[in-house]
Steps between C-alpha positions, in 0.01 A plus 500: 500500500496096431786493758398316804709591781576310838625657781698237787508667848205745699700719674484847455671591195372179304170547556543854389673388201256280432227777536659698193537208281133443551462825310658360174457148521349200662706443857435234749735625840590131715497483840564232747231660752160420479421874665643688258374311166154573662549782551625625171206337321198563731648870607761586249748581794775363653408592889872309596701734334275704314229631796288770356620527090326373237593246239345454158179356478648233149776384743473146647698277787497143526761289719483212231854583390485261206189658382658821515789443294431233284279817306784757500630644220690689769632437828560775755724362798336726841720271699717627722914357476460276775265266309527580165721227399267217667227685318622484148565128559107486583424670173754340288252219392237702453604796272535416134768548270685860483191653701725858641533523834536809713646547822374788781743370718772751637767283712742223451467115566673447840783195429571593148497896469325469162199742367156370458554477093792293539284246758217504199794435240577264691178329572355537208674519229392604134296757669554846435522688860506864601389746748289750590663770725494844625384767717155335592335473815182312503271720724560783324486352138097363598427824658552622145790712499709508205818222450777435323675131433744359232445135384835312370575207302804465310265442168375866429186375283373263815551814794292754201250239461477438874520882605139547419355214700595707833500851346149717645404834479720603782766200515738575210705200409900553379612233286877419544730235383755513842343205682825468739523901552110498528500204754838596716265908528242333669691253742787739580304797620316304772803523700558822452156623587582303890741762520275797435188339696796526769604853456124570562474248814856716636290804451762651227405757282470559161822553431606148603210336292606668207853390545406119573320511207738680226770273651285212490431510137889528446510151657257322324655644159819407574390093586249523197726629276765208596259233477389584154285798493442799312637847711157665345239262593605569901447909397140410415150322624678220608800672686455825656059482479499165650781621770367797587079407529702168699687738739251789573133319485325437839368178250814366488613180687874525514500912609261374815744242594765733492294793660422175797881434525592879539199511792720210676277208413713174380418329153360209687218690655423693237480185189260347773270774465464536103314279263684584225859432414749777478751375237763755637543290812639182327618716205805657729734196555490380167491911351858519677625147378457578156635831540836339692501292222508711237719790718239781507508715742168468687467750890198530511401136428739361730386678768118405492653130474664561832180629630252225384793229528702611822259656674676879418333767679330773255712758599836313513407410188504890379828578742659224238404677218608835598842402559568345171785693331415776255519424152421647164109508434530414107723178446746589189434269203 
């Protein structure tokens, strides 16, 4: 492809997104650290992040950011929530007119509540914005095991254009046109998957997994569905897969700071320890405000706020849950 792609953020699941554009199309993958750009060009790894998996061989790094996206034709935001908005307004003179822009980003901006699309609407405006979501952990996706994602933008004819920039052999991109539904899927289940990663830390079983889980998803369709988005798009890739690879991977952030709470550890201890950012941790509070807003009933959400918030014990936590009154499983229409 002609398409040059630039990728903003070196973390693990930019740089492997950046890795399968490289199959399809030119991509240059920014970084602020001198380490990793080396690295990625002399080694074509990411030994931060990345120790031990391979990246493609076309892909480059550079931590010139104008360089890097003054050449886009498309701009993939690896960013995580806590700096994305100060990051688009780095970009902003840099990008030319209506260049799309993609978010990775699964979390809200803390202050205003509002998804990552909404910050690049925003931002910068007369740019069409999506995102690429879904059941996709990075480790596994360069050890070269199969994937599936969905790409959305509210324009059908940009996401089927874009679908086959990121689309491999084994990483099958989804195009979808539920950028809110899409979005809301990705940020929601990060809370959720504290409370399984705590289930595990208690030492429950399976059964209780399951439950958190099934119950779980009945959360984040209820909120998605009231802020706009479509009941089928939380049934697929970027519902239930991204919830349940979230909540059951040993890869996954937000289960191990769960799993970390349930062994008694407190959230301050164990953020010090990780060099990544685990969006559920911020995502609670403001998960729960929306949903008071918007009267949805949210358990399970509320009480991993009290436990990253409060300082709730893991297995008060579960006592809280257990005693909420029985209701119907299946809400009547």
């Amino acid at each position: 492809m002609d398409m040059r792609v630039a990728v903003v953020g070196g973390g693990s699941w930019g740089t492997t997104v950046a890795h399968l554009t490289a199959h399809n199309a030119p991509t240059v993958l920014y970084t602020r650290r001198e380490d990793v750009a080396a690295a990625v060009n002399e080694q074509h790894m990411n030994p931060r992040y990345l120790a031990g998996y391979a990246l493609h061989n076309d892909l480059r790094a550079s931590t010139d950011l104008v360089a890097v996206v003054s050449k886009a034709d498309v701009l993939v935001m690896g960013v995580p929530s806590s700096g994305f908005r100060q990051t688009l307004v780095d970009v902003r003179p840099h990008l030319r007119p209506r260049v799309p822009v993609v978010s990775l980003a699964k979390g809200f901006e803390v202050g205003s509540r509002k998804r990552m699309t909404q910050l690049v609407a925003e931002e910068m405006p007369g740019h069409p914005v999506g995102v690429l979501t879904g059941p996709n952990l990075a480790k596994e996706i360069l050890g070269g095991n199969a994937a599936a994602a969905v790409l959305a933008f509210t324009d059908l004819v940009i996401a089927e254009r874009l679908q086959h920039v990121f689309s491999s052999q084994l990483f099958r991109v989804y195009s979808s046109t539920d950028v809110v539904g899409c979005e809301l899927g990705g940020a929601l289940k990060n809370v959720i998957a504290l409370a399984a990663g705590m289930a595990d830390g208690l030492g429950t079983g399976d059964n209780t997994r399951a439950a958190v889980m099934t119950r779980g998803l009945a959360e984040v369709t209820r909120l998605g569905v009231a802020l706009g988005g479509d009941p089928a798009t939380f049934a697929g890739l970027a519902g239930m897969g991204d919830l349940l690879a979230t909540c059951m991977s040993p890869q996954s952030r937000n289960r191990y700071v769960g799993e970390q709470l349930g062994q008694g550890r407190t959230i301050a201890e164990i953020v010090a320890d990780m060099n990544q950012v685990a969006e559920g941790v911020k995502s609670a509070s403001i998960v729960c405000e929306i949903a008071d807003e918007y009267g949805v009933y949210m358990p399970i959400a509320e009480q991993m706020r009290a436990c990253v918030q409060q300082g709730r014990s893991a297995s008060d936590a579960y006592a809280g849950l257990v005693k909420n009154p029985a209701a119907r499983e299946i809400d009547p229409d």
